[in-house]
Short mmCIF file of the C-alpha atoms (twelve columns), coordinates in Angstrom:
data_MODEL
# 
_entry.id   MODEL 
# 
loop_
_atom_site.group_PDB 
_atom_site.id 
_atom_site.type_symbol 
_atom_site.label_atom_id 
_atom_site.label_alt_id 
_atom_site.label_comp_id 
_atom_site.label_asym_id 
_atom_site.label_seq_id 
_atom_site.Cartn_x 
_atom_site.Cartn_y 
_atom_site.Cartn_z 
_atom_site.pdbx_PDB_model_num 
ATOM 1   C CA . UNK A 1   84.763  136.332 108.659 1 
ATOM 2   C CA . UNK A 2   83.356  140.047 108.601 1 
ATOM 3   C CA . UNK A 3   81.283  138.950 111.033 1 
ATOM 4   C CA . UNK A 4   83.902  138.497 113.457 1 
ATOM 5   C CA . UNK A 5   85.571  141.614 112.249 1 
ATOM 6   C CA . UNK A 6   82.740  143.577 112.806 1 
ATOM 7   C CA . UNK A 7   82.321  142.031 116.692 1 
ATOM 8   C CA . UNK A 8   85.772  142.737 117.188 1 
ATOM 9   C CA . UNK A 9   85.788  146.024 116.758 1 
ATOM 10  C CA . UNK A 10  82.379  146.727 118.342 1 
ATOM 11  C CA . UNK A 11  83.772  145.122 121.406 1 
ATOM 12  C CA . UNK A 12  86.839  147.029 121.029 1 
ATOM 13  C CA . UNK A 13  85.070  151.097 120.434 1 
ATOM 14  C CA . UNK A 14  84.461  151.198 124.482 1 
ATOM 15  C CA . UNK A 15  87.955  150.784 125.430 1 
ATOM 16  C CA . UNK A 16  89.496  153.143 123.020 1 
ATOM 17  C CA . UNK A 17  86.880  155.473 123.725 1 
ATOM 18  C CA . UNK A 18  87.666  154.944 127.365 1 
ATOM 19  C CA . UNK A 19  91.256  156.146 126.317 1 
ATOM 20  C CA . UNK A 20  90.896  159.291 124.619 1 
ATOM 21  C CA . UNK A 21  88.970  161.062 127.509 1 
ATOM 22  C CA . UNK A 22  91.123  163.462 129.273 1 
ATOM 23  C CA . UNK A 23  91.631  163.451 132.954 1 
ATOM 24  C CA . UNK A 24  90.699  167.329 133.950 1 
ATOM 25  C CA . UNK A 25  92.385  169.254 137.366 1 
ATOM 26  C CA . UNK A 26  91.401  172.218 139.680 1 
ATOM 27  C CA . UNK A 27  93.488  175.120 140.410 1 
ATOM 28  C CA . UNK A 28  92.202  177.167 142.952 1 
ATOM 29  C CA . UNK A 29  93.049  179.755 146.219 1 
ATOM 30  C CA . UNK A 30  91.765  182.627 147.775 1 
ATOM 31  C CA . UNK A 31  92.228  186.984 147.063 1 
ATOM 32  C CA . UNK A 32  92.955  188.882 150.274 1 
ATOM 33  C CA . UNK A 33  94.400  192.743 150.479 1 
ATOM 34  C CA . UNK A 34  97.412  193.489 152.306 1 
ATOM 35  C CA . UNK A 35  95.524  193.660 156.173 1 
ATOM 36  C CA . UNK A 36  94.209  190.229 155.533 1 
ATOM 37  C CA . UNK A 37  90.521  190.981 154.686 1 
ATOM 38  C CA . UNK A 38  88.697  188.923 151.588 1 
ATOM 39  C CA . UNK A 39  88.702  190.862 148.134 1 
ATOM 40  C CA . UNK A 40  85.326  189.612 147.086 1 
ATOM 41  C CA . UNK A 41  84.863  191.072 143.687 1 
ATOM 42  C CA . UNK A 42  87.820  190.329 140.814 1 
ATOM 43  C CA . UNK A 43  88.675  189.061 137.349 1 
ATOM 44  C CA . UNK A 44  90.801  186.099 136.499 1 
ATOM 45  C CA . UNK A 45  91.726  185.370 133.154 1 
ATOM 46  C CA . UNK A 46  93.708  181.967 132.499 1 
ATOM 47  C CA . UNK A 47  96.404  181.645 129.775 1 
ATOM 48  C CA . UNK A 48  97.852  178.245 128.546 1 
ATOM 49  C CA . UNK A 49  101.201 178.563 128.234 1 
ATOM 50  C CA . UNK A 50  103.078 176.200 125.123 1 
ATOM 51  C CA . UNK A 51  106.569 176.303 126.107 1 
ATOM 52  C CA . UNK A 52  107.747 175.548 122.662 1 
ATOM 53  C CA . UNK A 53  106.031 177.735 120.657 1 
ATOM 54  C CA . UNK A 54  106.188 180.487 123.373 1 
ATOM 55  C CA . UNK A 55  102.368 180.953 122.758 1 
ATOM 56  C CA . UNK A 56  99.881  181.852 124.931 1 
ATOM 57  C CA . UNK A 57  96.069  181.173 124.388 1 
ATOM 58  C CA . UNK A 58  93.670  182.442 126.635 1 
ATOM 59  C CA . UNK A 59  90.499  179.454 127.999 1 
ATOM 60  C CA . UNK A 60  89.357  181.192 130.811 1 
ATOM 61  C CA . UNK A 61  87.997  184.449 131.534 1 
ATOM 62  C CA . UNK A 62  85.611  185.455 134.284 1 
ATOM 63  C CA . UNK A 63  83.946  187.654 137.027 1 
ATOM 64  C CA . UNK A 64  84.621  186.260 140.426 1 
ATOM 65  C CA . UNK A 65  82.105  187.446 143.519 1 
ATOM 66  C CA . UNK A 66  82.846  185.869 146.784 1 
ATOM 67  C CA . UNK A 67  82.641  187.067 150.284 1 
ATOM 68  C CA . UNK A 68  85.592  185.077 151.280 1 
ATOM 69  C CA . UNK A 69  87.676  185.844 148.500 1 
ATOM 70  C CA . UNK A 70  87.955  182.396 147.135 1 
ATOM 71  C CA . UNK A 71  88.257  181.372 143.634 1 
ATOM 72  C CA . UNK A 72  87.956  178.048 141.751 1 
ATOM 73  C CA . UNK A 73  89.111  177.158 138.673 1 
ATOM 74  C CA . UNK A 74  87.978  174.199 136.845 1 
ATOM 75  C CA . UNK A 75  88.290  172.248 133.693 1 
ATOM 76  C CA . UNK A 76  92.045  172.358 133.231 1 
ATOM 77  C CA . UNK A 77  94.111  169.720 131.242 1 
ATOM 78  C CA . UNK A 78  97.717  168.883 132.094 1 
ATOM 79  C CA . UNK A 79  99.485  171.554 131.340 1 
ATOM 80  C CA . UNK A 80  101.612 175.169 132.266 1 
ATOM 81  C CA . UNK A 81  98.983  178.398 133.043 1 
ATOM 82  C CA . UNK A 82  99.228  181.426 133.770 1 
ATOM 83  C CA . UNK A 83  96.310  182.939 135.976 1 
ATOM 84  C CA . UNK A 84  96.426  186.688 135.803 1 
ATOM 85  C CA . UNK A 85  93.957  188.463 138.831 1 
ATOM 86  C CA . UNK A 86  92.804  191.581 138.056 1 
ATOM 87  C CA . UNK A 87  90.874  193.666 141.241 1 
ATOM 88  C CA . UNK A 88  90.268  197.528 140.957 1 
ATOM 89  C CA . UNK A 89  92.512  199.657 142.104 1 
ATOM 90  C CA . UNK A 90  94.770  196.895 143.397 1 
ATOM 91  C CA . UNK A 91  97.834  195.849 141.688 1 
ATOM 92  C CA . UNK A 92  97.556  193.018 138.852 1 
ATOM 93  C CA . UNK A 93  98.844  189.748 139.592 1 
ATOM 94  C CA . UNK A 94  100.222 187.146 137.786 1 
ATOM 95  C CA . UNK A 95  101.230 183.333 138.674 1 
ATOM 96  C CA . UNK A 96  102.005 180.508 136.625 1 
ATOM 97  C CA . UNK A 97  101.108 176.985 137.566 1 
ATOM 98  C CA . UNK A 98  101.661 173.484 136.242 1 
ATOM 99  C CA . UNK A 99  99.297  170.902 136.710 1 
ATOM 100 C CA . UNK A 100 100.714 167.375 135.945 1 
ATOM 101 C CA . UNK A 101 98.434  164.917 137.527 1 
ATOM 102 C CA . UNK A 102 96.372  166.233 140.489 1 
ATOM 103 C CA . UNK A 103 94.067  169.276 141.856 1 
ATOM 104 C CA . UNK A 104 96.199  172.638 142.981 1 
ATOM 105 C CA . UNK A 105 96.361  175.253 145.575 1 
ATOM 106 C CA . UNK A 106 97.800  178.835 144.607 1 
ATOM 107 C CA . UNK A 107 97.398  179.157 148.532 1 
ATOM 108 C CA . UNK A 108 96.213  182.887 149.941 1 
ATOM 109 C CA . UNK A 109 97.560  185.958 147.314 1 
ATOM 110 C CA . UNK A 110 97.924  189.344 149.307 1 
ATOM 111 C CA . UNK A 111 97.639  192.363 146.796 1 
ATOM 112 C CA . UNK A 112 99.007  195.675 147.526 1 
ATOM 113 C CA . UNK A 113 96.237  198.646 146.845 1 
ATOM 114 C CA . UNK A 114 97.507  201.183 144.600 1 
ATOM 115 C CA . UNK A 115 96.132  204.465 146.197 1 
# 
């Protein structure tokens, strides 16, 4: 008897294992200023967003150096984020994003110098 108990839940370990990994997403889109050119040096720092606690944690926060101005954010859970952009002496900005089931674009973001 406990040896079938014991092959039953051997046999049975895979398929809840199999169940409690987490599918993960991509958000990701390109930084250009206001004549169209690549920004190829910026920050991004990602924020989940818990709608019901109205908390905000931060899991990302990098350097991004690309000659194209593209950006690519990986690792994401379903979920609500907020991806704040950060470029020197541009303007900040800020865009929130759900991801339910697949990979996202934020499409091309044209920031407005500040001088």
């Amino acid at each position: 008897m406990i040896k079938k108990i014991i092959l039953i839940i051997l046999l049975s370990t895979p398929f809840f294992a199999a169940q409690s990994q987490k599918q993960t997403f991509t958000i990701w889109g390109r930084i250009v200023d206001y004549g169209y050119s690549p920004i190829e040096s910026f920050s991004i720092k990602v924020l989940k967003l818990y709608t019901f606690t109205n908390r905000k944690e931060i899991i990302q926060d990098f350097k991004v150096n690309d000659t194209n101005g593209e950006f690519l954010i990986k690792d994401l859970t379903p979920g609500t984020y907020l991806i704040e952009i950060t470029v020197e002496n541009y303007t900040r900005f800020g865009i929130t994003k759900t991801l339910e089931n697949k990979n996202e674009s934020v499409g091309e973001i044209v920031l407005q110098d500040t001088w």
